[in-house]
C-alpha positions in Angstrom: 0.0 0.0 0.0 1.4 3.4 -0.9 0.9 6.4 1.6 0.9 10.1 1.2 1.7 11.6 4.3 1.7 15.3 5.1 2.5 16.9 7.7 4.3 20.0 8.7 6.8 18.9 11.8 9.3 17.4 10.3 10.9 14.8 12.7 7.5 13.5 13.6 6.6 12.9 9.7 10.1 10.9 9.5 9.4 8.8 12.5 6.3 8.0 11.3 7.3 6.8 8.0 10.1 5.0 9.4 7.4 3.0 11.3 5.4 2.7 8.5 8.1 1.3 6.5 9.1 -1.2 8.6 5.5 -2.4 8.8 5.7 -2.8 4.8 4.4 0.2 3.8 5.6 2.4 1.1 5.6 6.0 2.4 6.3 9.1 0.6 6.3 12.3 3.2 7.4 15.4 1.6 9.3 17.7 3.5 7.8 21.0 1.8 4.4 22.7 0.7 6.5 22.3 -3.0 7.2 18.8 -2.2 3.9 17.7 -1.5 2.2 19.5 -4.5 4.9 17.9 -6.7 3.9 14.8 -5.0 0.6 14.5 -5.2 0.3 15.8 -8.8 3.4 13.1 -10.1 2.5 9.9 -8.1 0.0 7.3 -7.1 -1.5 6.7 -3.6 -4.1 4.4 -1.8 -4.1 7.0 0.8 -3.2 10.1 2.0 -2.6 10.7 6.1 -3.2 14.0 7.0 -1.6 15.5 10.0 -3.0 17.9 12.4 0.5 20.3 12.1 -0.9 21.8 8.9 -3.1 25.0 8.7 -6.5 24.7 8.0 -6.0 26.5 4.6 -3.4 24.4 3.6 -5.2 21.4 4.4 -8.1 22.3 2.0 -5.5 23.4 -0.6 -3.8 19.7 -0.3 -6.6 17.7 -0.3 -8.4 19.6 -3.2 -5.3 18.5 -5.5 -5.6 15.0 -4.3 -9.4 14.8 -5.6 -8.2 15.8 -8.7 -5.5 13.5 -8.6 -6.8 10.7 -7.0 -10.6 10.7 -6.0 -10.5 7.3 -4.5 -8.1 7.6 -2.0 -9.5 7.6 1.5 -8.0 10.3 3.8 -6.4 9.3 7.4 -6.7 12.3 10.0 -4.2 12.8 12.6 -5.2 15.2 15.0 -5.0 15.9 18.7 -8.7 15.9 19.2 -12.0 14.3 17.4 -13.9 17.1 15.4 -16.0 17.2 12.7 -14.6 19.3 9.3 -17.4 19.3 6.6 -14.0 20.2 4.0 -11.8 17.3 5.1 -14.2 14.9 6.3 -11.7 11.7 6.9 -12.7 8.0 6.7 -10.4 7.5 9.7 -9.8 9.8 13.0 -6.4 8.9 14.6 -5.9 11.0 18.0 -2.3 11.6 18.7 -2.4 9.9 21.8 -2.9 6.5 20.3 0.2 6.8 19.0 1.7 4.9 16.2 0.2 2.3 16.4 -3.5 3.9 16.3 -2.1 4.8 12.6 -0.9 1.5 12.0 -4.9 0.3 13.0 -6.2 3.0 10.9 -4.0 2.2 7.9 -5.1 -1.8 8.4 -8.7 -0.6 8.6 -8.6 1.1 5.4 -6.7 -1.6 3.7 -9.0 -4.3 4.5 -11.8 -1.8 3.2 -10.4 -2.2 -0.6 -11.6 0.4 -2.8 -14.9 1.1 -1.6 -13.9 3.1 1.2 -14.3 6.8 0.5 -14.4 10.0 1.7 -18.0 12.3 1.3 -17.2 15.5 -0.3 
């Protein structure tokens, strides 16, 4: 499964993919608002993590290139509470305090939901 993750703290985002990795997952997390256009608009994903470190507005911008890119793929919130956002509306909710492995249950959910998992726009 190939992930998208983005996220603005950049040792967090690392950590993260390294756990992600060593579970078998293939994780791109780019390190810069350039990156992760340039990301999103050259590759492939069956899902895109988003963290609570980016703004609001950037958020929305992210994700609107994603649904041009790649309708399909179900989004993964990391945040540090639950709340409801009518623009990002995730499949998954991961609070912070569950750590990684709350995104490593998240990620399995979504996997075992194949391709009819998706996000209500």
């Amino acid at each position: 499964m190939r992930v998208l993750m983005l996220g603005q703290h950049l040792e967090l985002g690392w950590y993260r993919g390294e756990f992600l990795r060593a579970q078998g997952y293939e994780v791109v997390f780019p390190e810069s608002r350039k990156e992760a256009v340039a990301a999103i608009q050259g590759g492939k994903f069956d899902v895109v993590i988003l963290s609570y470190s980016l703004s609001h507005t950037t958020s929305q911008e992210l994700l609107e290139l994603v649904d041009q890119k790649c309708p399909e793929c179900p989004v993964i919130a990391i945040t540090e509470k639950r709340w409801e956002d009518r623009h990002v509306n995730p499949v998954e909710t991961v609070l912070v305090s569950e750590g990684p492995q709350g995104l490593l249950d998240a990620l399995k959910r979504v996997d075992g939901q194949g391709s009819g998992l998706r996000r209500v726009k």
